[in-house]
C-alpha positions, 0 to 999 in steps of 0.5 A, a space after each residue: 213611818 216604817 220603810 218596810 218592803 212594801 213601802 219601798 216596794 211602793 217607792 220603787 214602782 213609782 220611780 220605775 214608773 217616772 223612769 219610763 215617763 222620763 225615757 221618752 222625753 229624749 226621743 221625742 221628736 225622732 219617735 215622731 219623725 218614725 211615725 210620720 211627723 214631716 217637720 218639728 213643727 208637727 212632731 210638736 203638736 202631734 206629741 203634745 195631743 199625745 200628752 192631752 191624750 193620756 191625761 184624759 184618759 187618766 181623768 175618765 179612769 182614775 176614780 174607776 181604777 180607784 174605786 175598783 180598788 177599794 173594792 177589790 184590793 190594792 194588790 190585785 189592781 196594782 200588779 195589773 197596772 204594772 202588767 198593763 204599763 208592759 203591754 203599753 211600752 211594748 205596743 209603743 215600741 212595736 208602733 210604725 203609725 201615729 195611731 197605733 202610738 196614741 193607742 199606746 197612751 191611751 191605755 197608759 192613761 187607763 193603767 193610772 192605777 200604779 199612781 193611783 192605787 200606790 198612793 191609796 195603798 200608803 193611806 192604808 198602811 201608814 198612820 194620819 199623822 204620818 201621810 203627809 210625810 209619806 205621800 212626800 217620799 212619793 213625791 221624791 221617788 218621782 223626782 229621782 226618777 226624773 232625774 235618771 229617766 231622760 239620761 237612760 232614754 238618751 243612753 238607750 236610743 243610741 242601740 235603737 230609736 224603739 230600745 227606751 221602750 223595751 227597757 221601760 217594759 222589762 221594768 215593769 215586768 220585773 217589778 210586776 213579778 217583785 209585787 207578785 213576792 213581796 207585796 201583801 193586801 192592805 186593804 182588810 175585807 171589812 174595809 171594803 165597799 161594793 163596786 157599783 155603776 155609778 163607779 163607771 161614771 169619774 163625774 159623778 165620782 168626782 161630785 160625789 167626793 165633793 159632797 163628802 164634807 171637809 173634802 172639797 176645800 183640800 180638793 179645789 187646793 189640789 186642783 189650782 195649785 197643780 194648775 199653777 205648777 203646770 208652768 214649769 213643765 210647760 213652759 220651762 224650755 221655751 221661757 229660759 230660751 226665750 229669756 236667756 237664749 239657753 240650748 237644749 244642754 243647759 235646759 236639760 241640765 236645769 231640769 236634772 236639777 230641779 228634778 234633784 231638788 225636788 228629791 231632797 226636799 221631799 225626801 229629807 226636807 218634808 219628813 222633819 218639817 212635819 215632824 217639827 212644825 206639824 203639816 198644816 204650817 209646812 203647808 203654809 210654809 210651801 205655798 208661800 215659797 211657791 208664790 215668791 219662786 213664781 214671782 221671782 221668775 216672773 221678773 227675772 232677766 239675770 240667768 244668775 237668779 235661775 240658781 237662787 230662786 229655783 230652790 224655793 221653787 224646789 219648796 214649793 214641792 212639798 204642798 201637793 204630798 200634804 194637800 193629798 194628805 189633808 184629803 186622806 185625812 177626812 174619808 174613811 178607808 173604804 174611800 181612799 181608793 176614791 179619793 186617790 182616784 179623784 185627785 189624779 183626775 183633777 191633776 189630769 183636768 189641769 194637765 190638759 187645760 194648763 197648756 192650753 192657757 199658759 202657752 196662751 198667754 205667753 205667745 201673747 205676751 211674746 208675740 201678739 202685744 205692745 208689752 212684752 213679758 216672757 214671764 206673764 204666765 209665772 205671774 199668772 201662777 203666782 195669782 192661782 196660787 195666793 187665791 186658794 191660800 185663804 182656802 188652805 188657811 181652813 185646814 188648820 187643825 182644830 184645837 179643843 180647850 183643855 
């Protein structure tokens, strides 16, 4: 696996793009306050239907912007995602009401194709063996931008309340213009399929990546391991104050580190596992690290053994990029486009009924029982995940005699 300038021109855009995620997370409630929130109550649930709201609309146009990109290119959808992510960060800025804003999120939802496409783009520049490898450097040029996002949005918002968007759209901007120059097509003409109507509807897109044979087992994987994974986004800052009373300091601090974590271990740790072991048995290897990290939060009470387990938790990180590779691996290249467009759908499906359930369940756990477990939805996680390790247990290459 070269990290040629495409490659890299790849790793930046998608670290960019987790920036610009992450520049939001600290103004959050202020933005909602601009828009008319009377308290932090509704400042909550309107920025969470702000988050439902970009999530669907990456679920009904993720296969669409896929397939228009097996069909057109990858250069020509990816460069306009980045000019559409502009256009996005500045009608956020420019938004004095709540509708204008989830507009906003809207169309970021639509624009998927930078992750979409990015990914899809990697499958046709980098060999079989090597995806798994690959779709991990993504994974840690999302976690550096984690890392750096919220830090930038705090400096920013200190000039103006609307100054993180602005930066997220010269970003793009920028990056758009750095595509333009140094960014090559990677998908060749006789590998490309017709755009047709059933591509409009992302169900039967959906169904139709399913039908294709070996391809539903890495795709249900994909689906409950990013449901389970949910947790940590979701429930981490109330979990951690619930248990251990932390303040916004130390939640942020704890993310940072994760987001750290992550980083290296998909940036350092995957390349030469796979390299070592092969990507079925570091496959393995992360779901059973994600089942113990899991576990042990579920039942911790001592903040001490926040330090211990989350590391393994950082481990855990490493099957998505492989799932995702084991995807790839089975369609032709006429399809990654479909493929990458399928995953961050089911991704999206998870992103909106995740919450849903696991907060669910931790009010009730919290609040509305005789037993009371703060960890419950961890536990419930860790559930998801030991079922669908039988079904990964299916990935493991065929060896022919010899």
């Amino acid at each position: 696996m070269k990290l040629n300038g495409p490659f890299l021109f790849i790793l930046t855009t998608l670290m960019i793009d987790a920036v610009g995620i992450g520049l939001v997370f600290p103004i959050m409630p202020d933005l909602m306050n601009r828009v008319g929130a009377d308290s932090a109550a509704e400042g909550a649930l309107w920025g969470g239907i702000l988050m439902s709201a970009y999530a669907a609309a990456m679920l009904l146009f993720g296969p669409i912007v896929g397939s228009l990109s097996d069909a057109y290119g990858r250069r020509p959808i990816l460069i306009a995602a980045l000019a559409t992510l502009a256009i996005d960060y500045i009608i956020m800025a420019l938004a004095q009401t709540y509708w204008i804003l989830l507009t906003g999120r809207i169309i970021a939802g639509m624009a998927g194709a930078t992750y979409i496409t990015a990914t899809a783009y990697i499958s046709d520049i980098t060999k079989p063996e090597e995806r798994g490898a690959a779709f991990g450097m993504i994974g840690a040029a999302f976690g550096i931008g984690f890392v750096f996002g919220p830090a930038l949005g705090g400096i920013a918002s200190s000039w103006h309340i609307t100054a993180p968007f602005w930066v997220a759209a010269a970003f793009s901007i920028l990056n758009m213009f750095f595509g333009l120059l140094i960014l090559p097509e990677s998908l060749k003409e006789k590998n490309r399929r017709a755009f047709g109507k059933r591509d409009l509807n992302p169900f039967a897109s959906i169904v139709r990546a399913f039908l294709i044979p070996g391809l539903a087992t890495p795709l249900i994987c994909i689906f409950i391991f990013e449901f389970a994974n949910m947790v940590y986004p979701t429930l981490w800052a109330f979990w951690v104050r619930e248990v251990f009373g932390w303040g916004s300091l130390t939640i942020g601090l704890t993310l940072s580190a994760y987001g750290i974590l992550i980083a290296a271990v998909q940036a350092g740790l995957l390349p030469q596992m796979t390299k070592r072991i092969g990507d079925y048995k570091t496959l393995i290897f992360a779901s059973i690290s994600a089942v113990v990290a899991l576990v042990g939060f579920g039942f911790t009470t001592a903040a001490w053994a926040v330090a211990i387990v989350m590391p393994i938790a950082a481990l855990s990180d490493m099957a998505p990029p492989l799932l995702t590779a084991f995807a790839a691996n089975r369609v032709a290249d006429n399809k990654q486009g479909l493929v990458q467009g399928v995953i961050a759908s089911l991704a999206s499906v998870a992103a909106v009924l995740a919450p849903l359930v696991l907060t669910g369940a931790f009010e009730r756990f919290v609040n509305n029982t005789g037993l009371y477990f703060p960890g419950a939805p961890f536990i419930i996680a860790a559930i998801l995940t030991i079922a669908i390790i039988p079904l990964m247990l299916r990935l493991k290459p065929q060896t022919t005699a010899t």
